[in-house]
Structures are given as structure tokens and as C-alpha cells.
GULO-322112 format. One record per residue (C-alpha): x, y, z; residue in three letters. Coordinates in Angstrom, 1 decimal. Layout:
xx; yy; zz; rest
X; Y; Z; ala
...
END
This chain:
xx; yy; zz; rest
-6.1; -70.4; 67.4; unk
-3.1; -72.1; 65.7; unk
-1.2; -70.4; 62.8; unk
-2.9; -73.1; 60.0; unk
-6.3; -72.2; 60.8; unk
-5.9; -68.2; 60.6; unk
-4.8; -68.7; 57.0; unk
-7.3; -71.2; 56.0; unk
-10.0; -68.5; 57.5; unk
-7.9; -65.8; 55.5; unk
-8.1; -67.4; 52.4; unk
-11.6; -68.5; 52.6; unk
-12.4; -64.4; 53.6; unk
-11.1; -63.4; 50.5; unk
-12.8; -66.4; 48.3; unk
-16.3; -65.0; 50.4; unk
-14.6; -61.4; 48.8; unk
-15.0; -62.3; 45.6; unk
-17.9; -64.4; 45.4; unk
-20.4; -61.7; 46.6; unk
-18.3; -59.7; 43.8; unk
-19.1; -62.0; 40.9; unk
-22.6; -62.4; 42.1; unk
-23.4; -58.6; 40.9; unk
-20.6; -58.1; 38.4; unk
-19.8; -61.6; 36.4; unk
-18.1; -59.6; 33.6; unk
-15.1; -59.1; 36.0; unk
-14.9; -63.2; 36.4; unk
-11.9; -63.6; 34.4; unk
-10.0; -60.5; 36.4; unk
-11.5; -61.6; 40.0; unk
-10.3; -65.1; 39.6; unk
-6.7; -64.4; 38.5; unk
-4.7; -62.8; 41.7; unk
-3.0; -65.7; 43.2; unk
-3.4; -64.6; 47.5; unk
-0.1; -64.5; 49.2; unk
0.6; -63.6; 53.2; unk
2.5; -60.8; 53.5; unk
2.7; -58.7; 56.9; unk
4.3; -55.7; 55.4; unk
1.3; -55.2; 52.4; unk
-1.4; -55.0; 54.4; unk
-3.8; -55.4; 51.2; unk
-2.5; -55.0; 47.6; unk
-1.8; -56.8; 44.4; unk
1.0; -56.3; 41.2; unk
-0.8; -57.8; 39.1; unk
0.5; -61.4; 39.9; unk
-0.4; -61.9; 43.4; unk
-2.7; -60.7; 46.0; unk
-0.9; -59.5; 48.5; unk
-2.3; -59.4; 52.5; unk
-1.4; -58.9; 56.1; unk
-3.4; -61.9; 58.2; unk
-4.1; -59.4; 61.1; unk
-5.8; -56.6; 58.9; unk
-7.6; -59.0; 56.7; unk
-9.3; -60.3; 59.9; unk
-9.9; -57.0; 61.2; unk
-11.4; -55.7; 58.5; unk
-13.9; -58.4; 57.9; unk
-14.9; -58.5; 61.1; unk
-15.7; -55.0; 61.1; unk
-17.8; -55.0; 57.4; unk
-17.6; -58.2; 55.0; unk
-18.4; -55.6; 52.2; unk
-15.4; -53.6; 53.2; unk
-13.0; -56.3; 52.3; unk
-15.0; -57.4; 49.0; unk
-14.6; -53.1; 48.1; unk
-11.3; -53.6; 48.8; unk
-10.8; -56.3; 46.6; unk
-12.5; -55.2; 43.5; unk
-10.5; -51.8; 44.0; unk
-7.2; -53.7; 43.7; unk
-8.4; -55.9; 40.6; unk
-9.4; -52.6; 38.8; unk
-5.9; -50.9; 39.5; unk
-4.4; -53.9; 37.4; unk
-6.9; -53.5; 34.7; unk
-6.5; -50.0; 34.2; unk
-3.0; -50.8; 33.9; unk
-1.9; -48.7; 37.1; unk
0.8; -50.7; 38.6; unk
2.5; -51.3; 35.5; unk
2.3; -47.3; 34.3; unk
3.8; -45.6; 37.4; unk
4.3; -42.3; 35.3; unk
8.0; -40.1; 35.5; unk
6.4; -37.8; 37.9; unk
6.6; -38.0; 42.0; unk
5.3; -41.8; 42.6; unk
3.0; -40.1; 45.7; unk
0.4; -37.5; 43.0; unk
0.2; -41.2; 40.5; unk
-0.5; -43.4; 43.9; unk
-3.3; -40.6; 44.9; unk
-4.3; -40.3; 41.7; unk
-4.9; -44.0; 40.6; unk
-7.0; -44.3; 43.6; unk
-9.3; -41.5; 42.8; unk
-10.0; -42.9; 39.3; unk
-10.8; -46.0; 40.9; unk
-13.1; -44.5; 43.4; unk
-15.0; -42.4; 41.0; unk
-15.5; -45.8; 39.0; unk
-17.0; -47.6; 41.9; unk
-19.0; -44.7; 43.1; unk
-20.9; -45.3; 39.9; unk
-21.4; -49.3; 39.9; unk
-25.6; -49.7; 40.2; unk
-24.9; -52.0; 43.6; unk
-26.4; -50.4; 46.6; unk
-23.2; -52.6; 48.8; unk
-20.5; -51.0; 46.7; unk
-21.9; -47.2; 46.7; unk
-22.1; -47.5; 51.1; unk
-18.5; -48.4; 50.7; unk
-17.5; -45.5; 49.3; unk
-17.1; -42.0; 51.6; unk
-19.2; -39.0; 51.1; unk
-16.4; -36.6; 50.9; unk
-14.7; -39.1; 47.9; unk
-17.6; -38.2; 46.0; unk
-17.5; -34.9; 46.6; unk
-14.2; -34.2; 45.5; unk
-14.0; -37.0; 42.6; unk
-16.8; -34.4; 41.1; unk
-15.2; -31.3; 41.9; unk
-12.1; -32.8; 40.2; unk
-14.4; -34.1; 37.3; unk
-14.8; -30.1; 36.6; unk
-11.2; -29.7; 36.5; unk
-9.8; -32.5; 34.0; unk
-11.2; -33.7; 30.5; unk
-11.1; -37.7; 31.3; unk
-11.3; -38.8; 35.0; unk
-8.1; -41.1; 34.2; unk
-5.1; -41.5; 36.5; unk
-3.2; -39.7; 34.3; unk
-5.1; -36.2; 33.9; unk
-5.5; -36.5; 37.7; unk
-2.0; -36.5; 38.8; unk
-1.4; -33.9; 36.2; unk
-3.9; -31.9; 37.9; unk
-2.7; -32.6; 41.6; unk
0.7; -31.7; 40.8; unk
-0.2; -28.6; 39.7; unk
-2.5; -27.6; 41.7; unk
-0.8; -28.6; 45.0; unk
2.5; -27.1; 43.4; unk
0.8; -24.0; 43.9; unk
-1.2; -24.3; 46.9; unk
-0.6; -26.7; 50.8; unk
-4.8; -27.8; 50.2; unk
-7.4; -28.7; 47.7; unk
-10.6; -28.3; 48.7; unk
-9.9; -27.9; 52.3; unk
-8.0; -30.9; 52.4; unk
-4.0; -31.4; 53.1; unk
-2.1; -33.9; 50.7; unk
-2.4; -36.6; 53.7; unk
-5.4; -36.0; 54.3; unk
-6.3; -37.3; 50.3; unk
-4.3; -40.3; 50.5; unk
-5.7; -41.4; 53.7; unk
-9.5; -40.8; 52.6; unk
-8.9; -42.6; 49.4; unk
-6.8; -45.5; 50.6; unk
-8.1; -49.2; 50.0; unk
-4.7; -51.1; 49.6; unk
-1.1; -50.4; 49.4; unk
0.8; -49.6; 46.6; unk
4.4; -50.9; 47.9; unk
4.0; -53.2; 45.2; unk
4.2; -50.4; 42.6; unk
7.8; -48.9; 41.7; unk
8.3; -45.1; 40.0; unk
9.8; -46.2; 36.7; unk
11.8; -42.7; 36.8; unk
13.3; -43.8; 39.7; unk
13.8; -47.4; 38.7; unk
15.7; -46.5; 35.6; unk
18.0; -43.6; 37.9; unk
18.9; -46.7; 40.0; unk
19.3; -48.9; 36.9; unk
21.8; -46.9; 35.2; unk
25.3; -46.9; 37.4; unk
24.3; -51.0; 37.9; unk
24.0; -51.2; 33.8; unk
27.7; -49.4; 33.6; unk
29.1; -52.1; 36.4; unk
27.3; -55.0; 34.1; unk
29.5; -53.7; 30.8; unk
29.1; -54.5; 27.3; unk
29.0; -57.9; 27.4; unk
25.7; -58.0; 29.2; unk
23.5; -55.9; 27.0; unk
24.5; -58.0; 24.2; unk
23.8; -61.1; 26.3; unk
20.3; -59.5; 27.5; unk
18.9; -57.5; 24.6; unk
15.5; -58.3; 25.4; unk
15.4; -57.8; 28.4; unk
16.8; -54.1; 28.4; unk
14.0; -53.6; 25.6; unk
11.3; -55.1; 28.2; unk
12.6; -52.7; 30.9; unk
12.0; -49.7; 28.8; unk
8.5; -50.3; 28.8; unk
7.4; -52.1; 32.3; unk
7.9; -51.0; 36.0; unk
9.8; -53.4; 38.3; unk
7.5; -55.6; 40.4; unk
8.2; -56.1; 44.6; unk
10.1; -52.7; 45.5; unk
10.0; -54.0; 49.1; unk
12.3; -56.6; 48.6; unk
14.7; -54.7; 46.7; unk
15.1; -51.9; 48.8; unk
14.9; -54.0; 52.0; unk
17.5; -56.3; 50.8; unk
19.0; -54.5; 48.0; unk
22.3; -53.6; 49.9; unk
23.2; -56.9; 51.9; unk
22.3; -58.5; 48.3; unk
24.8; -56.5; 46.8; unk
27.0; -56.7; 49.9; unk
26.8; -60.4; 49.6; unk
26.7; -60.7; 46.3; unk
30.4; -58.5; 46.1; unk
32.5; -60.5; 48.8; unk
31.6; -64.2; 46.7; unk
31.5; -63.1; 43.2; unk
33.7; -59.9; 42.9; unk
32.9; -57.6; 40.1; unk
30.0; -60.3; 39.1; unk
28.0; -58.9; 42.1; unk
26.7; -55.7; 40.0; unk
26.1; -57.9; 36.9; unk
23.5; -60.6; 38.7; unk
21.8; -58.0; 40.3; unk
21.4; -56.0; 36.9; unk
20.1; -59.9; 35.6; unk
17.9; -59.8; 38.1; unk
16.4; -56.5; 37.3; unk
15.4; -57.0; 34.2; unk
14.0; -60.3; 35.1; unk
11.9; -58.3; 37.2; unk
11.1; -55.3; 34.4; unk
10.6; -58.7; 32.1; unk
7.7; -59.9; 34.6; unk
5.9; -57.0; 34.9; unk
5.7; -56.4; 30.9; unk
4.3; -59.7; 30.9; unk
2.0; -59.1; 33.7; unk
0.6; -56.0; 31.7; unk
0.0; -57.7; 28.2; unk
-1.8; -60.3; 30.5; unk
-4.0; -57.7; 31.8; unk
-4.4; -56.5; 28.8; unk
-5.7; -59.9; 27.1; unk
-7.8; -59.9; 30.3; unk
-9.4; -56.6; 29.6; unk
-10.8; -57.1; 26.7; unk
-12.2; -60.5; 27.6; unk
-13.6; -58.2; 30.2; unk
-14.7; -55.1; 27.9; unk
-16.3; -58.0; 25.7; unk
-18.4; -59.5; 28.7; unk
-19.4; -56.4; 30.1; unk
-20.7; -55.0; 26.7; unk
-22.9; -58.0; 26.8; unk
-24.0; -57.6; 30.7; unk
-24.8; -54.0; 30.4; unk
-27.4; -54.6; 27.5; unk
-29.5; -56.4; 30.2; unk
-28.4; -54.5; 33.0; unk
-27.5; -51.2; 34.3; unk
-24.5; -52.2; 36.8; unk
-21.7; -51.2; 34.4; unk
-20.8; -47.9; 34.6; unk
-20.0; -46.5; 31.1; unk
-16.8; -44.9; 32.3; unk
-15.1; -48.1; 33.4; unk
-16.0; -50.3; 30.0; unk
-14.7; -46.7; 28.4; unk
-11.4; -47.0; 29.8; unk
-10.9; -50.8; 29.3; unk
-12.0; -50.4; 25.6; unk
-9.0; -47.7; 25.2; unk
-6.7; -49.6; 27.2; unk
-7.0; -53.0; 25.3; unk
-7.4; -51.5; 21.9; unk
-4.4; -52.3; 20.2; unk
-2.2; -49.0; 19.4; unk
-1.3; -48.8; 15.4; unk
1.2; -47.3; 13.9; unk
-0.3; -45.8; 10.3; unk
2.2; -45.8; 8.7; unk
3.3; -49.6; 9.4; unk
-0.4; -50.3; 9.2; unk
-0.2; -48.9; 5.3; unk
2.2; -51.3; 4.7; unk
-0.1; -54.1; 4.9; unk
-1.6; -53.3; 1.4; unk
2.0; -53.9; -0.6; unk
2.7; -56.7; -2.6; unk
6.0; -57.7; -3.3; unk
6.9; -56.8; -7.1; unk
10.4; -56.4; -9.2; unk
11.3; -53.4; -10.0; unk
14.3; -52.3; -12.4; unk
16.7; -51.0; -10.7; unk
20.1; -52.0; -9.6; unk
20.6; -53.7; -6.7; unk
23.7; -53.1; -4.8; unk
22.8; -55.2; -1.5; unk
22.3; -58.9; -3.6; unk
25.0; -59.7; -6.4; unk
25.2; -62.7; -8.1; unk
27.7; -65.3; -7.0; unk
28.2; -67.2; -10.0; unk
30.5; -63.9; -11.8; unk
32.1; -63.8; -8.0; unk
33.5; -67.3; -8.2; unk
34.0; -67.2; -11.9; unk
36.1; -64.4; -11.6; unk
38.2; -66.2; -8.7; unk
38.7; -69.1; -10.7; unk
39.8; -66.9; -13.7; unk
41.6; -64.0; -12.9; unk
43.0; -65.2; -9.2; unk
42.3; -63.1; -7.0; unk
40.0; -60.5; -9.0; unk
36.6; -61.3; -8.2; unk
34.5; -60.1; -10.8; unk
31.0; -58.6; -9.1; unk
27.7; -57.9; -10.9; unk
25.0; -56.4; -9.1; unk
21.6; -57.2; -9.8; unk
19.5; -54.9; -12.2; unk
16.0; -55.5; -10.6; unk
15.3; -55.5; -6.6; unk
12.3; -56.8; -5.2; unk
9.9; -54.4; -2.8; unk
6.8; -53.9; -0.9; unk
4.6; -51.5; -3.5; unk
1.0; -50.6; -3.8; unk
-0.2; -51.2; -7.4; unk
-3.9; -51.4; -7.3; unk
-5.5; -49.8; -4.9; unk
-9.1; -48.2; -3.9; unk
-9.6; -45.0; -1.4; unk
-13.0; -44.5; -0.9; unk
-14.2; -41.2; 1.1; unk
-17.6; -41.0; 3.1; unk
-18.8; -37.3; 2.0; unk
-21.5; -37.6; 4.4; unk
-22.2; -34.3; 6.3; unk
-20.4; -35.5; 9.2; unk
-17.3; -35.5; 7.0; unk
-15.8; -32.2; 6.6; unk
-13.8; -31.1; 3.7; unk
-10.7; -30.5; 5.9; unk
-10.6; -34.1; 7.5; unk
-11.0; -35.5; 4.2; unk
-7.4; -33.5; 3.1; unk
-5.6; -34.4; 6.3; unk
-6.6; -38.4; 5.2; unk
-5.4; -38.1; 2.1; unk
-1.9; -35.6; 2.6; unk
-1.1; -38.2; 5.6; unk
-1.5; -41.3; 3.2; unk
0.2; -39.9; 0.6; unk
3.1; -39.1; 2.4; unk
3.7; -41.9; 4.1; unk
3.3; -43.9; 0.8; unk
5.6; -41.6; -1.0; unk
8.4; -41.6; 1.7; unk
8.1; -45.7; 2.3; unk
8.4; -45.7; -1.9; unk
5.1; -48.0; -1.6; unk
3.9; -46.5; -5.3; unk
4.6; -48.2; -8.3; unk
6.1; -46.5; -11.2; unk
2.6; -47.3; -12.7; unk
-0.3; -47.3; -10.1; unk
-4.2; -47.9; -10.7; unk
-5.8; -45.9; -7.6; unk
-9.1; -44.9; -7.6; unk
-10.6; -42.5; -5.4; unk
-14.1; -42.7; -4.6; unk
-16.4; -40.3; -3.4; unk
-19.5; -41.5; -1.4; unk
-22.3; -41.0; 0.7; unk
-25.4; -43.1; -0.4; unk
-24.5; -44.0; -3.9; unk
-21.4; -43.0; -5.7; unk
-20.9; -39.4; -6.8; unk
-17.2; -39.3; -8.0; unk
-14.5; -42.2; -9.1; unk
-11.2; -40.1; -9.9; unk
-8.1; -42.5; -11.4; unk
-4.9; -42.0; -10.1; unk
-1.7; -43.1; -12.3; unk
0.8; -41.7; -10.7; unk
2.0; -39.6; -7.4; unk
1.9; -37.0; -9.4; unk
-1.9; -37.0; -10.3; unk
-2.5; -37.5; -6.5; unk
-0.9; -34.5; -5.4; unk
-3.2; -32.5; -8.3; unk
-6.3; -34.1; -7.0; unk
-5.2; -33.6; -3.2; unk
-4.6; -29.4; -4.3; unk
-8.1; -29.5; -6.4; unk
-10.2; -31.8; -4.7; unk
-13.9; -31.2; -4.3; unk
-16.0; -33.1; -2.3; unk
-19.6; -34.3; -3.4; unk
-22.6; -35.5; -2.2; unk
-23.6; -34.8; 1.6; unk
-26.6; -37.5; 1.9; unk
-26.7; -40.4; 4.2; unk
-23.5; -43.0; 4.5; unk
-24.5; -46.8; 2.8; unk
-21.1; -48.3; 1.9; unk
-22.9; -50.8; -0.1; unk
-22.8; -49.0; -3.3; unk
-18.8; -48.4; -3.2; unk
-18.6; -52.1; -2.3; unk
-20.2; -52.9; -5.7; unk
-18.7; -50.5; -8.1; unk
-15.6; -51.7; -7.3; unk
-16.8; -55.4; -8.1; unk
-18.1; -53.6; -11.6; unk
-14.8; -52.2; -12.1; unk
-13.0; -55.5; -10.7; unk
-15.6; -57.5; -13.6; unk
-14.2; -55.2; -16.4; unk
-10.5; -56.0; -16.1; unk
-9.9; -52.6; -14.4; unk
-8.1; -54.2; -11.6; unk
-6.2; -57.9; -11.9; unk
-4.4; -57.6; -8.6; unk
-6.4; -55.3; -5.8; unk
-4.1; -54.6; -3.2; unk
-7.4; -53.6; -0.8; unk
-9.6; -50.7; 0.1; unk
-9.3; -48.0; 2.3; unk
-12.6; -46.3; 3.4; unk
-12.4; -43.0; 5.0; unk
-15.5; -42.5; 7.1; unk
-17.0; -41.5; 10.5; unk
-18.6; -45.2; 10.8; unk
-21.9; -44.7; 11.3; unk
-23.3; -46.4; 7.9; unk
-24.7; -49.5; 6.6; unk
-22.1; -52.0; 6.0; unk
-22.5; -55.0; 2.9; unk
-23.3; -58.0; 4.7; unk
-20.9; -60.3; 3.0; unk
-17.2; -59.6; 3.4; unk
-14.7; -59.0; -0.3; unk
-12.2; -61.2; -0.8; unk
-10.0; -58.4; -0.4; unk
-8.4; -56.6; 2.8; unk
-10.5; -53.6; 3.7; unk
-10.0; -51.2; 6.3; unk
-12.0; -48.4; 7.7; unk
-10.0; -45.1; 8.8; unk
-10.7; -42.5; 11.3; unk
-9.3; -39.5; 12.5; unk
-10.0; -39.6; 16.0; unk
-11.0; -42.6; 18.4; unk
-14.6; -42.7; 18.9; unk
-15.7; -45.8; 21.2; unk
-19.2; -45.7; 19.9; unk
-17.7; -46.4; 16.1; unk
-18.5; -50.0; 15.2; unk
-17.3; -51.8; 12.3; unk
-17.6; -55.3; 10.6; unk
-15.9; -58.0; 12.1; unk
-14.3; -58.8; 8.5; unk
-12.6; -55.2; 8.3; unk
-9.7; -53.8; 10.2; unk
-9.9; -50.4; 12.2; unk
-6.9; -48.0; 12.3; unk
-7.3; -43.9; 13.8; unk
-4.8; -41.3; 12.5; unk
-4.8; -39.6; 15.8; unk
-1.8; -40.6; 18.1; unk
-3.6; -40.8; 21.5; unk
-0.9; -41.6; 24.4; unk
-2.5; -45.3; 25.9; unk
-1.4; -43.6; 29.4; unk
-4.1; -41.0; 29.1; unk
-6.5; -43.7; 29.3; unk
-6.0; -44.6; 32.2; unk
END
């Protein structure tokens, strides 16, 4: 058989792969059909994200020994890039992340409802995914190689079972493809001193997209990394260490991009699969979990606060602007005396009208309710985001109204904060809040809202037309299940690590 025909037989294996994949999971159509297949000899099966890479001998041999083995393989590859795993290799030993990522995958497929997939997938894997299960509070990547590398710091097993032993029973594809970003950035550094000054000014960007990416195809930089340098030395000098550094964070560059494009792909996917699983039972809730916290888009609080200023003069003198006119003036009349006036007003970002409305539900303890308000108080005080003069209202609320409080100033905040007492303790309905502060808007109260913050555990009946003003509903912790109106923005005051997710 000539050398053409095995890769036309290779690449229609793999489109046979992911067929039979789609034809049970078609959420996962927008991840199975992005991998670009590639030849490779020395990745016998694996993918970073870009490319799916694959040894023509092992492909073969593998599909000649179980079709379903290969399409296993393939939809344990396309998950790794959707949780994120080749572009998160954590600080730790690359080895306990490889191991782990793979046990996370494992666990996920052991629970797709398609009798193929379940076959595919050992009876000791299972065991010890569930024994593990017992031992960490998410089975994500990241709480399992936090718990291998403790446990196997201590002891030579787990669960009978050496560390080789694990990587061998778990193994589907190759991780060569994967680099340890600890590693990456040790190696980085003497080649960043050799590049000087002149090329982080030159590549800003790029040393800002290396921070947070891994660098894709270690094989060919360690392969070739020294006769590239070697060669690189004898033609160019001193340049040598400078293009390779350029070439480095070209890499780093890619693989950032590679992520957010997983990312975009994952919730297309999240989105889909929410949809398939109301008809059917194939999606396990684990996976569309862990897509749902990877995609959802990390907020900052206190940036997210800022989205509620208005810009608004303020008296006070301005010592970044001055006027030009007195500048040239004064050149013109005394010579070389410039005569500079500052400006007496500056504009800012404050908060002027405002409306903080809190769910006093009895799912809404008294204690959350403080932590809300302290946080957003503090954050507004230290940004300066209040107005010398404020109207805030805070409004208490489960199924109607029971308390409107009008703030004036910080300082009447921090006495309602020390004094505050929550009532009511019925049912949440968000409708009434919604149109008091219409009423109030109707009597003059307010002329410029700024927008509305509700504080509330989410489960409540939202008004069914949206205000023409920005609402957002906050929430201490993340809670999947929390659903909100597609007209309102979502922020969490927790600081969950997007890592642990996956």
C-alpha cells in the first residue's frame, strides 16, 4: 500500500471517529469539528488545541483492533481542550497535572448515557475515579493533582497501584503537546535578559500574553532548541537569543488565542447541551458543570461597580489639565514666564442616583446581606465613585416591599450598614421593587438613575419587561443553578480561581 493511500485511510478513520461521536452527542459539534488532523510519528494521538495530532501506524492499529476505541480516544482529546487542560499546565510537576487531567476526563466519560463510550472505559478507572471522588470536593484537574501530589508525596502507591501504573491505565493520547508553564517561564528568563530592553518595549503584548498561556509544540523546541540556537548564534551573533525569545512569545501568543477560542467554543457548547439534555439524558451534569464555570466570564467587582458612574464635574482643582490660553499669554507677555492656571473643576466617574435593593427572603441571611453592602461600600468609597450629594435608596424585599431607607451621603451608609435590620422573610417576587422604583422615578425622586443593584439568591419571579436602566443581580457565591433575565447582568462576590474548574 503506497504512502498516499494510508493517509487518505487515516483521515477518513478519524472523520468515521467523529461521526459516530456526533451521532449520540451533537452538542459537542462545534468542538468535534475544529481540530485540524496532522501526521505526526512522534504524537502517537493528541491535540493542542489547534491540531489533531497522530502517528499513521497507531491510528491504524488501533482501529483495526476497536473502531470505538479510536472515536473514545478522540472525544477524550476534544474534552482536554475544552476543559482548558493544555493551556492550564499548573506550576506543579507537569507528570501529577498530565495524570490528573486524564482522570477528570475519564470520570466525565464514564458517565456519558452511551452504552459504546462506558465499554471503553476500564473497570479499575472507575474504581479509583470514585475512590478519588471521596477524597477531593470537585472532580477537576486541579483538586486531583493537588491530591496526587500529596498523597504520593507521602506514600510509592494509591490504591495498590504505582505512579506508572496510573498513567498507563488512564492514558488515551499524549500530552507532548502540553508544556509546564513553570518550567517554560524558568527557560524564558536567561533568553529575556540576552533579548535586552529594547525587546520588551518592542513586544509588550506579547510578554503580557505569555504570562497567561502555555507554549504550544514542546517537541520541537526541545528537539531543535539547541541547533536553533546554535544556528541562529554563528549567522546573527547576539540576535540569536533575541529571535528565539520572538519566537516564544509567538508561541505563548498562540496558545492564549487557542484558549479564548476554546473558550467561545465552550459556551456554544454549554448552550447546546443545556438544550440536548432537556430531551435526553446523555449529558452528564458534571461536564456541562465544568464548561459553564470555565466559560463564564471572571469579573472583577470592583471594575464591575464602575459601570454605574456617570461622568460629572466636580469642584475641585485640577492639577493634571491647565488651561493653555494663560500659558501662551504669559509667554507672549512676560517672556519667558509662563503664567499657569489650573483648572478649578475636574471631571469623574461618580454614582449620584442609585437603587440597592436586598432580597430578605429566608434564604438570605443577615450576615450575607452586611458582607454585600461593607464590600460595596468600600469599594465605592476608595474609587471616590460617591458624589458629594448622593440619592441611594436601599430597598428591602421579599414579596412586596418592607423597607426603602434614603442614603445622602457615605456617611448615612456607614450608620445604616452598623444598624441595619432586615425585614420581611416571605417568598422572593422582584416585581414589586421593580415598580416602586418607577413610583419614585414618576415623582421626581430620581432625574438621572445610575441603575439598580439587587442582592438576592435568584430564585424569584422576575418583571417580564426589562427598565430602561442597567440592572444587575449580585451573589455571593457561584451557584450554576441561578438563572437570571437575559436583560440583566450577573456578577458573584466570591473570587473562585477559573483553574479549580477544571
Amino acid at each position: 500500500m503506497d504512502e498516499d493511500k494510508k493517509r487518505r485511510i487515516c483521515l477518513e478513520v478519524l472523520k468515521q471517529g467523529y461521526r459516530k461521536i456526533y451521532f449520540e452527542l451533537r452538542f459537542l459539534e462545534q468542538a468535534l469539528f475544529r481540530l485540524i488532523p496532522e501526521e505526526k510519528e512522534e504524537i502517537f494521538f493528541g491535540s493542542d488545541g489547534e491540531k489533531l495530532y497522530y502517528g499513521r501506524e497507531y491510528l491504524l492499529t488501533r482501529y483495526l483492533q476497536s473502531p470505538e476505541a479510536v472515536s473514545c480516544d478522540y472525544l477524550h482529546t476534544v474534552i482536554h481542550c475544552l476543559y482548558q487542560h493544555p493551556f492550564q499546565v499548573c506550576g506543579w510537576e507537569g507528570r501529577y497535572w498530565n495524570l490528573a487531567a486524564d482522570i477528570a476526563v475519564a470520570d466525565v466519560l464514564s458517565e456519558i448515557d452511551v452504552a459504546w463510550i462506558s465499554l471503553q472505559i476500564p473497570r479499575e478507572c472507575l474504581e479509583i475515579a470514585d475512590r478519588i471522588r471521596q477524597e477531593v470536593p470537585v472532580m477537576s484537574a486541579f483538586y486531583i493533582a493537588v491530591f496526587l501530589r500529596n498523597d504520593f508525596s507521602e506514600m510509592e502507591s494509591l490504591y495498590g497501584y504505582s505512579f506508572g501504573e496510573l498513567e498507563e491505565l488512564f492514558r488515551r493520547d499524549s500530552h507532548a503537546c502540553w508544556k509546564n508553564r513553570q518550567e517554560e517561564e524558568g527557560k524564558a528568563e536567561p533568553e529575556e535578559s540576552m533579548a535586552g530592553e529594547k525587546a520588551d518595549e518592542a513586544e509588550p503584548e506579547e510578554s503580557m500574553a505569555g504570562e497567561k498561556a502555555d507554549e504550544a509544540e514542546p517537541e520541537e523546541s526541545v528537539a531543535g532548541g539547541e541547533a536553533s540556537e546554535t544556528e541562529l548564534g554563528n549567522t546573527a551573533g547576539g540576535n540569536g537569543g533575541r529571535a528565539d525569545t520572538g519566537r516564544r512569545w509567538q508561541d505563548l501568543k498562540k496558545q492564549s488565542r487557542l484558549s479564548e477560542e476554546w473558550k467561545e467554543i465552550g459556551e456554544t457548547v454549554a448552550l447546546n447541551a443545556d438544550s440536548f439534555s432537556k430531551g435526553q439524558g446523555k449529558v452528564p451534569g458534571s461536564m456541562l458543570l465544568t464548561i459553564q464555570r470555565l466559560t463564564r466570564e471572571q469579573y472583577d467587582y470592583a471594575e464591575f461597580l464602575r459601570k454605574f458612574a456617570v461622568m460629572n464635574e466636580r469642584m475641585k482643582v485640577n492639577m493634571e489639565e491647565f488651561d493653555y490660553t494663560y500659558y501662551l499669554y504669559g509667554l507672549h507677555l512676560l517672556g519667558k514666564i509662563p503664567l499657569i492656571e489650573p483648572l478649578e473643576y475636574k471631571e469623574e466617574l461618580q454614582i449620584r442616583e442609585f437603587v440597592i435593593v436586598i432580597d430578605t427572603s429566608g434564604s438570605c441571611s443577615g450576615d450575607l446581606v452586611e458582607k454585600f453592602l461593607n464590600k460595596t461600600y468600600n469599594i465605592l468609597s476608595q474609587m471616590k465613585c460617591f458624589a458629594q450629594r448622593i440619592v441611594l435608596h436601599i430597598i428591602q424585599c421579599d414579596a412586596a416591599v418592607q423597607d426603602d431607607v434614603r442614603i445622602e451621603c457615605a456617611e448615612h451608609m456607614e450608620e445604616y450598614i452598623a444598624g441595619m435590620e432586615l425585614r420581611g422573610g416571605g417568598g422572593t417576587d422582584f416585581r414589586p421593587a421593580f415598580a416602586y422604583v418607577e413610583e419614585l422615578r414618576g415623582s421626581g425622586e430620581f432625574k438621572r438613575l445610575c441603575g439598580m443593584l439587587c442582592f438576592t439568591d435568584g430564585y424569584g419571579t422576575f418583571p417580564e419587561r426589562p427598565p430602561d436602566y442597567k440592572t444587575a443581580f449580585v451573589f455571593v457565591k457561584r451557584e450554576d443553578a441561578v438563572w437570571v433575565p437575559p436583560w440583566a447582568m450577573r456578577i458573584y462576590l466570591d473570587t473562585e480561581s477559573p483553574v479549580e474548574a477544571l
